[in-house]
BADOMAR-126111 format. One record per residue (C-alpha): residue number from 0; residue in one letter; z, y negated, x. Coordinates in Angstrom, 3 decimals, m for minus. Layout:
N
<r><pos>NUM</pos><code>A</code><c3>Z</c3><c2>Y</c2><c1>X</c1></r>
...
This chain:
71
<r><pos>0</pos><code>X</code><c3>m15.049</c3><c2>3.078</c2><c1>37.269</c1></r>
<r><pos>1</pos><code>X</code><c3>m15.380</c3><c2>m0.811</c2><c1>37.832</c1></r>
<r><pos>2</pos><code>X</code><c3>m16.414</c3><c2>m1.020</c2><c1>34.135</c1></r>
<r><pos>3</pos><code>X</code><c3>m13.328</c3><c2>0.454</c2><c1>33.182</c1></r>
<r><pos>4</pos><code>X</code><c3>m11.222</c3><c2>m1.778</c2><c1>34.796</c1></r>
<r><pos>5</pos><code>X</code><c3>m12.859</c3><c2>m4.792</c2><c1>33.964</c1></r>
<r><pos>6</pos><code>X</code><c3>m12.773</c3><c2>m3.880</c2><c1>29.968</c1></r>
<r><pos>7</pos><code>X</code><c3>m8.446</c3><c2>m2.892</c2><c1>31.022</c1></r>
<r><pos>8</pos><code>X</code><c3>m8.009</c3><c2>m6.475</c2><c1>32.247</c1></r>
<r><pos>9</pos><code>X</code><c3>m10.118</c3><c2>m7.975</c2><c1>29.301</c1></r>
<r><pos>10</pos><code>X</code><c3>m8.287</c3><c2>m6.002</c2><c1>27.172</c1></r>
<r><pos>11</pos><code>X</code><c3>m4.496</c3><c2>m7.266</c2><c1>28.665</c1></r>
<r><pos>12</pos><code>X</code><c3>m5.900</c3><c2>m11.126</c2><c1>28.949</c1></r>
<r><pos>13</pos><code>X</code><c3>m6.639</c3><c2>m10.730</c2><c1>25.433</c1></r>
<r><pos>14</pos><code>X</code><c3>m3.182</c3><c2>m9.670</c2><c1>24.393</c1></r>
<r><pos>15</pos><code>X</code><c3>m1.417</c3><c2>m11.587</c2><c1>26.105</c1></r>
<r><pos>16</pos><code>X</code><c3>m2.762</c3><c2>m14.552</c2><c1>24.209</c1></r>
<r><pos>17</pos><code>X</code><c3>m2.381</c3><c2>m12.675</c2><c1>20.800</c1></r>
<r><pos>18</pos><code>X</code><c3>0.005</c3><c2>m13.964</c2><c1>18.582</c1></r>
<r><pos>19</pos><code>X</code><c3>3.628</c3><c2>m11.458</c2><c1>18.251</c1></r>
<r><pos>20</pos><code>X</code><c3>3.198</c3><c2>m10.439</c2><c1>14.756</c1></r>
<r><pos>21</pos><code>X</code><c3>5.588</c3><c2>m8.003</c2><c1>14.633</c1></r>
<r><pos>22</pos><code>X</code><c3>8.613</c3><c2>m10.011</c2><c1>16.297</c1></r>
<r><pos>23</pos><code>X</code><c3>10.008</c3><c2>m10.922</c2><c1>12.642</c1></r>
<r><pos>24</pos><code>X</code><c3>10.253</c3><c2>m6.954</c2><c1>11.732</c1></r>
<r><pos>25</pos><code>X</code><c3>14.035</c3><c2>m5.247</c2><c1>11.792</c1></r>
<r><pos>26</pos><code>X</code><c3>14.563</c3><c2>m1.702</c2><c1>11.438</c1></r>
<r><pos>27</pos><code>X</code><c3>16.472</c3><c2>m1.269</c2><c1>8.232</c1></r>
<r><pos>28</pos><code>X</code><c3>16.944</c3><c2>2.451</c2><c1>7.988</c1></r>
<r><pos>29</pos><code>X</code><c3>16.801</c3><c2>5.448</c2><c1>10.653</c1></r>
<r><pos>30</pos><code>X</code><c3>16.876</c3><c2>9.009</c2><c1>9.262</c1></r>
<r><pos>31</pos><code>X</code><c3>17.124</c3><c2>11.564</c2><c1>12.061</c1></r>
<r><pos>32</pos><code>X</code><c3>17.922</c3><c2>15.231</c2><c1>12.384</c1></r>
<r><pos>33</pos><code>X</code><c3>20.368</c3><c2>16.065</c2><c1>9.316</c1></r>
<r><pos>34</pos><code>X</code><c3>20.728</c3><c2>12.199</c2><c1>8.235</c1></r>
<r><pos>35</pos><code>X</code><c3>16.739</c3><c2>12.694</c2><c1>6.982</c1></r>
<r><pos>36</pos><code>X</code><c3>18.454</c3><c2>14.775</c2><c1>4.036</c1></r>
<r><pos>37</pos><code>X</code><c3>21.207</c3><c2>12.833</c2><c1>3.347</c1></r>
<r><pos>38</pos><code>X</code><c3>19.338</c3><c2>9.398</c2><c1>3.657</c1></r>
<r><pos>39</pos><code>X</code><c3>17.508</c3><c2>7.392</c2><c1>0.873</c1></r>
<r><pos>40</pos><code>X</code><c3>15.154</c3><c2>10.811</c2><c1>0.409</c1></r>
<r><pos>41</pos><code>X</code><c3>14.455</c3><c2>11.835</c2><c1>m3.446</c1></r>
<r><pos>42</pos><code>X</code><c3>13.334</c3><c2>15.199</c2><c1>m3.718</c1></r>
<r><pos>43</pos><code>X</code><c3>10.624</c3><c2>15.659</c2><c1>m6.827</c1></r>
<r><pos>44</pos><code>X</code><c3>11.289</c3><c2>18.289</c2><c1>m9.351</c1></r>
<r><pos>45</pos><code>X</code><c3>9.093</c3><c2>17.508</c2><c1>m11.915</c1></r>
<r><pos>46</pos><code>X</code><c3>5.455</c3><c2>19.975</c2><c1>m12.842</c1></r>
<r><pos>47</pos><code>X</code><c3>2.695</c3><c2>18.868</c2><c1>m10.639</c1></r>
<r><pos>48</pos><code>X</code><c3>1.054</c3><c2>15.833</c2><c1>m12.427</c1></r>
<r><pos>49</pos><code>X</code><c3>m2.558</c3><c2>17.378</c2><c1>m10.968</c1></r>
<r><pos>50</pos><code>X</code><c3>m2.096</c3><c2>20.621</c2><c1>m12.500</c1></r>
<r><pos>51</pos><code>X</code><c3>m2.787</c3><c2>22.110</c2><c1>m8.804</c1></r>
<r><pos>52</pos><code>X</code><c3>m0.915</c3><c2>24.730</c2><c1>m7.020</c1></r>
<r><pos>53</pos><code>X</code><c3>1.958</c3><c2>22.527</c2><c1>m5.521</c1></r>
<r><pos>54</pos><code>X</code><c3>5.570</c3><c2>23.780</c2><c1>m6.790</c1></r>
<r><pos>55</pos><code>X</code><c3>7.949</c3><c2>20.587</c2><c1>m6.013</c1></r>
<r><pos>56</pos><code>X</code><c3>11.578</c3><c2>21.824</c2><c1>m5.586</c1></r>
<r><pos>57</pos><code>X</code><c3>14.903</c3><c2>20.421</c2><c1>m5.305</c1></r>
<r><pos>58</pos><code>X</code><c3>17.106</c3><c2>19.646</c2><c1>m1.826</c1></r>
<r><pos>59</pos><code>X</code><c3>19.217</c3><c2>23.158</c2><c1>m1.747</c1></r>
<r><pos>60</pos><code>X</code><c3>16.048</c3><c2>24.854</c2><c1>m2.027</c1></r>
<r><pos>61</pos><code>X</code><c3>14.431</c3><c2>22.923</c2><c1>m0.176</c1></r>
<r><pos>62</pos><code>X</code><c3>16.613</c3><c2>23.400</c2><c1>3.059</c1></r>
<r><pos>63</pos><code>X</code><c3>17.467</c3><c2>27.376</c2><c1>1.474</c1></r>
<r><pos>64</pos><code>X</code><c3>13.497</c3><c2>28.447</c2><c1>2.144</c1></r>
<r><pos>65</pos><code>X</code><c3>13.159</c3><c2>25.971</c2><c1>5.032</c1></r>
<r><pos>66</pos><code>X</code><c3>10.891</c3><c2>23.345</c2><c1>4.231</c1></r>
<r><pos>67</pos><code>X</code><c3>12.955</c3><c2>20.941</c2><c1>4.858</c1></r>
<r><pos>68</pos><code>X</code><c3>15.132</c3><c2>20.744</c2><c1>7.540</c1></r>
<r><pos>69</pos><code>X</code><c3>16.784</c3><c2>18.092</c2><c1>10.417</c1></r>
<r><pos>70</pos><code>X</code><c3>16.925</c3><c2>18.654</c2><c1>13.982</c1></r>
């Protein structure tokens, strides 16, 4: 148990003094529940390019068999 906490507090003395990376970053788009459809999302028709067993389909089949869908 004393282990443990002495590898926690290494852990948070160590980032604290780590440099915030990710401070410049802005979310630029949020798709959620029906906006995922609607959104910048490109739905493949084309054969598959592997010649495997993947059939790509378009958005109102897509949503029409469920596979994809927005909560």
């Amino acid at each position: 148990m004393r282990s443990t906490v002495n590898y926690a507090l290494l852990l948070s003395a160590a980032l604290s003094r780590a440099p915030r990376v990710y401070a410049g970053y802005t979310l630029k788009d949020q798709w959620i529940g029906e906006q995922f459809l609607q959104g910048g999302w490109i739905f493949e028709t084309e054969d598959d390019p592997t010649h495997g067993t993947v059939d790509y389909v378009d958005r109102d089949t897509a949503v029409a068999d469920n596979l994809a869908y927005g909560v």
